[in-house]
N, C-alpha and C positions, 0 to 999 in steps of 0.2 A: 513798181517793177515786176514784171510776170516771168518767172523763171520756169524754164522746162528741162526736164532731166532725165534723161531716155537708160533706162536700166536704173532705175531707182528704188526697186526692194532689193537687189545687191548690198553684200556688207557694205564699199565704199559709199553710194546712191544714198544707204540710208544715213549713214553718219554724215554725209556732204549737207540733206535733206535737215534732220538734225542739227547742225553746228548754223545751218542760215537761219532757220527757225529761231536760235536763242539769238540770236545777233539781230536780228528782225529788218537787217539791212544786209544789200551787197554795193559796194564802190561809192557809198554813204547815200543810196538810195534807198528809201525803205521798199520793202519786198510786200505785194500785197496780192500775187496770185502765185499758184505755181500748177505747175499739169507736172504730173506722176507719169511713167509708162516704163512698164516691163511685160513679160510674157505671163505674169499674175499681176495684177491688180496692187497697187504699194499702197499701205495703208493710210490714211490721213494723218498729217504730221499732228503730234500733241502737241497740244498751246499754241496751234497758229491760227487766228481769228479772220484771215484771209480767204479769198477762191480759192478750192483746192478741186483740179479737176483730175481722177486717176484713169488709167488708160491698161488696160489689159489685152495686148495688143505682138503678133510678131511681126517685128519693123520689116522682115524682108517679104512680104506678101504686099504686091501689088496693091496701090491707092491707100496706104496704112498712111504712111509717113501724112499726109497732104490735111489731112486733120489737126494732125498733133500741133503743126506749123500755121493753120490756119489763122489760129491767138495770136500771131504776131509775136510769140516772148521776145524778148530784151537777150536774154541770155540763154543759151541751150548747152546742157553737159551731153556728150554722147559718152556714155559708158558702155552699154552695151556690146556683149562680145561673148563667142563662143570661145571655152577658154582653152588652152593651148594643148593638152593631152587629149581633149574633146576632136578639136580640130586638125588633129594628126591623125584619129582614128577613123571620123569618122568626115572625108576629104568633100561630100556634097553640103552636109550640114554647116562646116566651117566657110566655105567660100557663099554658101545662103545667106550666112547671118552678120559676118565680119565684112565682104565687101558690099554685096548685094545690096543687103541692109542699109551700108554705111552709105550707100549710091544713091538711093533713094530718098536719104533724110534729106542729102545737099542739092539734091533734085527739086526737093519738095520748097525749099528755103529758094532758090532760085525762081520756082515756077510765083512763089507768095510775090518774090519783088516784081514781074513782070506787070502785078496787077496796079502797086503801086507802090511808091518806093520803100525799099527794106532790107536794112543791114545790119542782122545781129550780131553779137559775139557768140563762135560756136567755139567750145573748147571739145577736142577728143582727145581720148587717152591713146595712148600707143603702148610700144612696149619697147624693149629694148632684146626682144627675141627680133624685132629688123636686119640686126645684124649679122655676119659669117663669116664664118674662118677663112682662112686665117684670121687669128686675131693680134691684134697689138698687146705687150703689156696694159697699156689704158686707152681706152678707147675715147676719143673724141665727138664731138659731134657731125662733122665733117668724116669718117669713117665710111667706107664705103657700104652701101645695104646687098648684103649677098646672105638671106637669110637659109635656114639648114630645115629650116619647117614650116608645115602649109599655115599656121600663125602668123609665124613673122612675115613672109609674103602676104597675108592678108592685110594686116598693119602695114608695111612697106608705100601697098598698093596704097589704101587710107590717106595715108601720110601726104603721099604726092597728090590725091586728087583735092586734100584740104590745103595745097599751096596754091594749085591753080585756082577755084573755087574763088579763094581769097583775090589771086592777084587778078580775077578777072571781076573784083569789085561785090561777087552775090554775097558772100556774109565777110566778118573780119575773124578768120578761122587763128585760133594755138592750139599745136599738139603737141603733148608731153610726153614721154615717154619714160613710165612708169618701170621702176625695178621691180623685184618683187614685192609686194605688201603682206608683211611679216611682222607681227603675229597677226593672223588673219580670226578674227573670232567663228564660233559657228561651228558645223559639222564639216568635215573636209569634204573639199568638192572633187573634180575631175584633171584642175589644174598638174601638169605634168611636177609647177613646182610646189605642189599643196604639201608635199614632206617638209619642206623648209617650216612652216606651221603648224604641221602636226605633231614635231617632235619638243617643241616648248609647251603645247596649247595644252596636249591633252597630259603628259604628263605631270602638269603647274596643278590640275585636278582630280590628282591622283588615277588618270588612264593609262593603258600602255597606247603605247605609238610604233609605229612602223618606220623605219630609214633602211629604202632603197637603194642608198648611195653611199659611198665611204668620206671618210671622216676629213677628208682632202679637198673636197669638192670647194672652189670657192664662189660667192656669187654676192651679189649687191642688195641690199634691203633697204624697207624703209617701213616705219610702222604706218599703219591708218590715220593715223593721225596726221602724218606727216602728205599723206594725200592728200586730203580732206584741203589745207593746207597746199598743197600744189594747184590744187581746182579754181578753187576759191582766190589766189595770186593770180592764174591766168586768165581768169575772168575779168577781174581789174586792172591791169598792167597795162601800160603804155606799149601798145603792139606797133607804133610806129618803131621804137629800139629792138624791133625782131629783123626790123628788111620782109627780104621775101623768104630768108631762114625761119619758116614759119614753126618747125618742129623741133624740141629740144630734149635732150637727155636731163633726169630729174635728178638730185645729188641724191648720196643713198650710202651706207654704210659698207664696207668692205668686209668681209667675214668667212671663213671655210664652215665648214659642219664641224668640225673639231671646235672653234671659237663657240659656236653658239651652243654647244653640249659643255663647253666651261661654263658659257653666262648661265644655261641651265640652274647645273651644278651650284653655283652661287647664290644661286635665286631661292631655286627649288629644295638643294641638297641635296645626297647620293638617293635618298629613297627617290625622289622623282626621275635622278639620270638613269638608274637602273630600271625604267617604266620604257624604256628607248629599246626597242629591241632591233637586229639589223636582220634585213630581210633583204639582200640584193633583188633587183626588176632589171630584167637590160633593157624592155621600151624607156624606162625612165632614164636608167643611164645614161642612154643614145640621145633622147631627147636635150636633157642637159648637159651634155658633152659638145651639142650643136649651139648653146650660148656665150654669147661674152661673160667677161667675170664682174673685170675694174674700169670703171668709167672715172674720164675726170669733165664733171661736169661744171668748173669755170664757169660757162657761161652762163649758164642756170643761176649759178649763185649769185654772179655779177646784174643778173636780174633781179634778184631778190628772191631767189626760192632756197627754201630750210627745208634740213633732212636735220636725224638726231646723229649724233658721234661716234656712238660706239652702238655694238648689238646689247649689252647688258641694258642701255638705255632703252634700244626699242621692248625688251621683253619688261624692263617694269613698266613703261608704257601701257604695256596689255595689262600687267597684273592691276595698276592703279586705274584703268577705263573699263576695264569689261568681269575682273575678279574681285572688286570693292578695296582694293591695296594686301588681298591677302592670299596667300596659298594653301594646298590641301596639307 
């Protein structure tokens, strides 16, 4: 099986890349190629005895894609994306890389079958910034898309052209749509919701942290792990039980900033909550004030996708995967 995974030195990409490697199979097929591509070069998985072909490449630059696609894989993860405070700021670069980009790769997968026939599974991530306000107490899947940021209309867009795509036969597209992935390991990035991460991450390592937002804010998580996990399901699941409902909300924990400065507290103890300093931002504010909170993601589950229970769950997650099971 030749897997290809487009934004694969990303946290998720690499731990996705990671967790195939020790399995050394997907859908009880063994895995014996994979092509790498992000906008740095991803490094070669350890311990995988396979082709490994990496790709240092920006997907939305004309005649990129048409290569990557060329191999034929089996399986293609589209991760790739400019991420949400990036793409509010900076409105050319987000609509280049999120749709353009995203245009191109199912272009490139279409023009592959015309030559002879080809139908892989594409899985993209989405987000669950698709949606706007109003919003319901929980939102469904079926929830109207009237997103509040050039993000989530980018994804939106995504979303619908991997229905069509699908239902006019060129690959067999799922899109999930991811909550936030929290604890996100690493340096904080640009993400509008990278607070939600930084106030467990860095203080669990004895750092201060930054909180933009007040202790009310509520919003839906899920750890990496639990991604990794979502990918890995939609690549092998019976996509006849989607219909043409090709794109789903992923289940994910409920939590305010108040809950997860407890689970902190817990974890970490007063010397790490007192590491939380509050700093209001009104871009971030506004940014997250334009998201849903509570999803009830039924159908997801009814599929068979797993999130963790509680937020304490997702932070020792982090501490037992990326801090050896210990804190500072």
């Amino acid at each position: 099986m030749h897997i290809l995974i487009i934004g694969a030195a990303g946290m998720v990409g690499r731990k996705l890349t990671e967790k195939l490697v020790k399995d050394g199979a997907l859908g009880g097929k063994a895995i014996t190629e994979f092509s790498l591509v992000d906008v740095v070069a991803p490094e070669k998985p350890a311990g995988f005895a396979g082709k490994v072909t990496s790709w240092a490449v920006d997907i939305s630059f004309p005649n990129t894609a048409g290569p990557m696609i060329a191999g034929r894989p089996d399986v293609i993860f589209h991760l790739a994306a400019i991420v949400s405070g990036e793409a509010e700021v900076d409105f050319d670069k987000g609509y280049r890389i999120n749709l353009d980009g995203t245009r191109q790769i199912y272009e490139a997968i279409r023009q592959e079958g015309v030559k002879a026939p080809y139908h892989p599974r594409v899985v993209f991530t989405s987000s669950i910034a698709v949606y706007g306000a109003p919003f319901h107490e929980f939102i469904e899947d079926e929830f109207f898309h009237t997103p509040l940021t050039s993000y989530g209309t980018q994804k939106s867009i995504g979303e619908l052209l991997l229905t069509d795509y699908s239902r006019k036969g060129f690959f067999d597209g799922v899109g999930i749509r991811l909550p936030t992935i929290c604890v996100r390991p690493g340096k904080p990035n640009k993400a509008a919701s990278g607070f939600f991460s930084n106030i467990i991450r860095e203080p669990l390592v004895g750092m201060e942290a930054v909180l933009p937002v007040g202790d009310d804010v509520v919003h839906t998580h899920a750890s990496p792990r639990s991604a990794v996990g979502f990918l890995i399901h939609a690549a092998t699941m019976d996509t006849a039980q989607l219909g043409w409902r090709r794109n789903l909300s992923m289940p994910g924990v409920v939590a305010t900033v108040g809950e997860q400065l407890e689970a902190l507290r817990k974890i970490g103890g007063e010397k790490a909550l007192k590491l939380v300093r509050r700093e209001p931002d009104e871009l971030i504010i506004r940014i997250v004030s334009g998201w849903s909170q509570r999803f009830n993601a039924k159908r997801a589950a009814e599929l068979g996708f797993r999130a963790e229970t509680s937020f304490e769950e997702i932070v020792r997650a982090h501490v037992e995967d990326e801090l050896g099971g210990k804190v500072a």
